[in-house]
KEKE-3310 file (N, C-alpha, C; in steps of 0.2 Angstrom, whole numbers, plus 5000, padded with zeros to 4 digits):
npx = (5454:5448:5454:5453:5457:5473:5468:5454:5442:5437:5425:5418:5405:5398:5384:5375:5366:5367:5379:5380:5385:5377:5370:5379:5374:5373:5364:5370:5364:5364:5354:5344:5331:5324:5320:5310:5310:5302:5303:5296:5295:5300:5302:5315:5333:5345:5361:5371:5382:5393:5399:5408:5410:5417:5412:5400:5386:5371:5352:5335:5319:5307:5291:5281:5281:5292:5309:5325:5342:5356:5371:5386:5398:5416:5431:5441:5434:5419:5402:5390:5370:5358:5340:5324:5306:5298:5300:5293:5295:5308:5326:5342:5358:5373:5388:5404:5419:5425:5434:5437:5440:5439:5428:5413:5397:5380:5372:5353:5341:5325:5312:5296:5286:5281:5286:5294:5290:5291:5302:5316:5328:5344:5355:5366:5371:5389:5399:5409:5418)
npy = (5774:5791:5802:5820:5833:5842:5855:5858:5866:5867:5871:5869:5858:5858:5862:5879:5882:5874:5877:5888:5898:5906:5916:5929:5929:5935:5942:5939:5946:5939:5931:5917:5911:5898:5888:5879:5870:5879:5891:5890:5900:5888:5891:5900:5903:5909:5918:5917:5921:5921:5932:5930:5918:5916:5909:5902:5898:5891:5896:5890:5893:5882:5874:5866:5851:5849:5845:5842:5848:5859:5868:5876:5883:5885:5895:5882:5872:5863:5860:5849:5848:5837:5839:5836:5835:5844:5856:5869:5871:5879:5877:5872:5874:5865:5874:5882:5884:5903:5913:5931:5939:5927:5922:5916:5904:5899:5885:5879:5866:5858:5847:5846:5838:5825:5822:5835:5847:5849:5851:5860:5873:5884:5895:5907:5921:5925:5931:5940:5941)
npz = (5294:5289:5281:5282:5265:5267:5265:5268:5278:5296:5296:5283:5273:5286:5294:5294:5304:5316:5318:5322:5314:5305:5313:5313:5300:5281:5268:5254:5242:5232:5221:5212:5201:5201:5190:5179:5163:5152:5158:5170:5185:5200:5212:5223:5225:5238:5241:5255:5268:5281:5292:5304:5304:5290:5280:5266:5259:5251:5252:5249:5246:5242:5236:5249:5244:5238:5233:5231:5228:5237:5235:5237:5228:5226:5215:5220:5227:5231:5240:5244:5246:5249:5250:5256:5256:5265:5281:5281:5265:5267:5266:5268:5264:5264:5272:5267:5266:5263:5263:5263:5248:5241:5228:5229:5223:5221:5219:5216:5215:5211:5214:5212:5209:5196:5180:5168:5169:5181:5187:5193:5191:5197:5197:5208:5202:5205:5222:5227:5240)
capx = (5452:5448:5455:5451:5462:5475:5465:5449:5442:5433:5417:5416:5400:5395:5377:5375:5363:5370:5388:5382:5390:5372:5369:5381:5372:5373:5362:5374:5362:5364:5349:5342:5324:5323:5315:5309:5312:5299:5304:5293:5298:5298:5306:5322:5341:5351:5369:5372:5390:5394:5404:5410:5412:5420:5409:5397:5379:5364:5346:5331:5312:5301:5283:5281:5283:5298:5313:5331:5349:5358:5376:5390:5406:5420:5434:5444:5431:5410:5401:5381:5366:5351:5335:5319:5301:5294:5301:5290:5298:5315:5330:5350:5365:5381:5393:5410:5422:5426:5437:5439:5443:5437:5422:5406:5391:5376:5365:5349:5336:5319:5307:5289:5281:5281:5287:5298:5287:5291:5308:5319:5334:5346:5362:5365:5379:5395:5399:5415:5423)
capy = (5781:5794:5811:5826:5834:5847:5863:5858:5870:5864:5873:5864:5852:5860:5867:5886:5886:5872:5879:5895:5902:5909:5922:5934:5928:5941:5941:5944:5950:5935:5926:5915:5908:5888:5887:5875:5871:5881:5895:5892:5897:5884:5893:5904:5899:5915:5914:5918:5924:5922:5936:5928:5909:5918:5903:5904:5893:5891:5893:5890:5894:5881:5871:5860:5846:5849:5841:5844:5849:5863:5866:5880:5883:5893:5891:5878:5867:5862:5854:5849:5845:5836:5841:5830:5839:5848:5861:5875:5873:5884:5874:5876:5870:5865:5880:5881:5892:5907:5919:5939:5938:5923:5921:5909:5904:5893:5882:5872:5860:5857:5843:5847:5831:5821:5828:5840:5854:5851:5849:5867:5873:5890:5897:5911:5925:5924:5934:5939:5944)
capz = (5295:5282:5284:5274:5262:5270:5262:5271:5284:5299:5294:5276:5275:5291:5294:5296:5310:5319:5321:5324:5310:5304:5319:5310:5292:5278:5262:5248:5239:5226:5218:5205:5201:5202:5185:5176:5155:5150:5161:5175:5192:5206:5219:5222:5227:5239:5244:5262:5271:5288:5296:5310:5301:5284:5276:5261:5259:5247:5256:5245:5248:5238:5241:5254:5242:5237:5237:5228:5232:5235:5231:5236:5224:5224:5211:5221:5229:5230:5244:5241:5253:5250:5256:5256:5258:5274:5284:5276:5261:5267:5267:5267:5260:5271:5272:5260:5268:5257:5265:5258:5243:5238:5224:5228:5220:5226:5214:5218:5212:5216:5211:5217:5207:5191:5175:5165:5171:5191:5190:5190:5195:5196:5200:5209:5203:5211:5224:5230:5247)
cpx = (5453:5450:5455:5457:5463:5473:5459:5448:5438:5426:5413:5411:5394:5387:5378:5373:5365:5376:5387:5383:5382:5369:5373:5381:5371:5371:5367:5371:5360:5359:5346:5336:5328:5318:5316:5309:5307:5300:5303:5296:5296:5300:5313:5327:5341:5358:5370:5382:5389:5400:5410:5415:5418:5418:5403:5391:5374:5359:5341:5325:5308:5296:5287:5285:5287:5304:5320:5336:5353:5368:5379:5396:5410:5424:5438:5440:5420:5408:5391:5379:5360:5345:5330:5312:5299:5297:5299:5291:5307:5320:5336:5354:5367:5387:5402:5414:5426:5429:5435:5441:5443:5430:5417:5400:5386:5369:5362:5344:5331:5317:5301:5285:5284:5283:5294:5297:5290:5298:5311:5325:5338:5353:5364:5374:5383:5396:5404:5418:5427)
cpy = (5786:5802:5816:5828:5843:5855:5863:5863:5867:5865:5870:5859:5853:5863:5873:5886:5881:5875:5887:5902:5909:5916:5927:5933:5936:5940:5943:5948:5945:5930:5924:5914:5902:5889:5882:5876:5877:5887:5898:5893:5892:5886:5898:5901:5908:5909:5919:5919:5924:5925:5933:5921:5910:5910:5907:5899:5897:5890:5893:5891:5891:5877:5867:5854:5845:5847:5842:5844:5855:5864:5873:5878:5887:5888:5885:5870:5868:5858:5855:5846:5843:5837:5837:5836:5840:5854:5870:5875:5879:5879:5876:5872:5871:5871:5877:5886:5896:5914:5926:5938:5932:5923:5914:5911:5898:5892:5878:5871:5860:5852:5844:5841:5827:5826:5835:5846:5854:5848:5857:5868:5881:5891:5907:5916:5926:5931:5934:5945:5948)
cpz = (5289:5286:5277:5270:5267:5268:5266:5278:5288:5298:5288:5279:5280:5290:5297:5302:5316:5323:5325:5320:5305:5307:5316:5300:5288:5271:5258:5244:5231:5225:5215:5207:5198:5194:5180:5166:5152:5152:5167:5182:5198:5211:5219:5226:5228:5241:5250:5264:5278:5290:5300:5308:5295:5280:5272:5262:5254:5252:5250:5247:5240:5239:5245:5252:5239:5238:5233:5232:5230:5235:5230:5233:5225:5217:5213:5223:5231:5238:5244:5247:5249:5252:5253:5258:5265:5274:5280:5269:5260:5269:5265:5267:5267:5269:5269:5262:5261:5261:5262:5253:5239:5236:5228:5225:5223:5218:5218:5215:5216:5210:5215:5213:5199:5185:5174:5168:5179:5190:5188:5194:5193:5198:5201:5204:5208:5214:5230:5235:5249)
residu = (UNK:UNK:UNK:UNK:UNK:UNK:UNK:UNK:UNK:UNK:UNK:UNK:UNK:UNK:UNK:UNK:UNK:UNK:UNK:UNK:UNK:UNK:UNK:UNK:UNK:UNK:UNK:UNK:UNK:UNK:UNK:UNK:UNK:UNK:UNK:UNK:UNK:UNK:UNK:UNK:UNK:UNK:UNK:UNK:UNK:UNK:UNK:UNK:UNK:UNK:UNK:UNK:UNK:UNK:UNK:UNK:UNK:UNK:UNK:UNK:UNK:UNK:UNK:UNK:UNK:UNK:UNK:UNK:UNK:UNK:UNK:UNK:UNK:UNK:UNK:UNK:UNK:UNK:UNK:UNK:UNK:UNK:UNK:UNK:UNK:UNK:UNK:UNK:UNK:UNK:UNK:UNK:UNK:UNK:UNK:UNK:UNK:UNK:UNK:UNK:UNK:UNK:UNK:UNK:UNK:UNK:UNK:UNK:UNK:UNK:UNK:UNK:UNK:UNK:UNK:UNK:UNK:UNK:UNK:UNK:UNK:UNK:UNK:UNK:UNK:UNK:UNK:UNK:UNK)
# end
């Protein structure tokens, strides 16, 4: 039996709109552009807040073909989500609880096809509680 470590919250890993925790979602306001080396954009990373949950999350808007992984931080701990292509292109990380007072930040990746050019990625500024 594997058991989490004693700092874990239940919500950790968790999906936003599963749990619920999404219904009192709150834009923070923080966003990057997905950019590729040349500086190209392929999409945008925000960071999301649940009222209600006091959890954090990355959602990202890129093509269809798109595929990557998104990935909230605070200072203490990380928890990443892969996404695979479809769902319009809008997909979300798993939730990282982040109390008041606690900093997060949300980075993610896209690959839309072959090449240096279709590969980008961002990180949002932290955005503290």
């Amino acid at each position: 039996m594997t058991t989490a470590p004693a700092s874990a919250h239940p919500y950790d890993g968790k999906d936003p709109y599963t749990t619920g925790c999404a219904s009192t979602k709150v834009n923070t306001g923080k966003k990057a552009s997905l950019k590729n080396e040349v500086g190209d954009s392929l999409g945008t990373i925000w960071l999301f807040y649940s009222r209600r949950c006091g959890t954090n999350w990355g959602e990202v808007s890129v093509a269809k073909s798109g595929s990557g992984a998104i990935t909230v931080f605070t200072s203490k701990t990380s928890r990443s989500f892969s996404y695979r292509p479809g769902n319009g292109g809008h997909h979300w990380g798993n939730m990282l609880y982040a109390p008041s007072g606690v900093c997060a930040k949300a980075t993610g990746s896209v690959t839309t096809g072959i090449g240096r050019a279709n590969k980008g990625s961002g990180t949002t500024p932290k955005a503290c509680g």
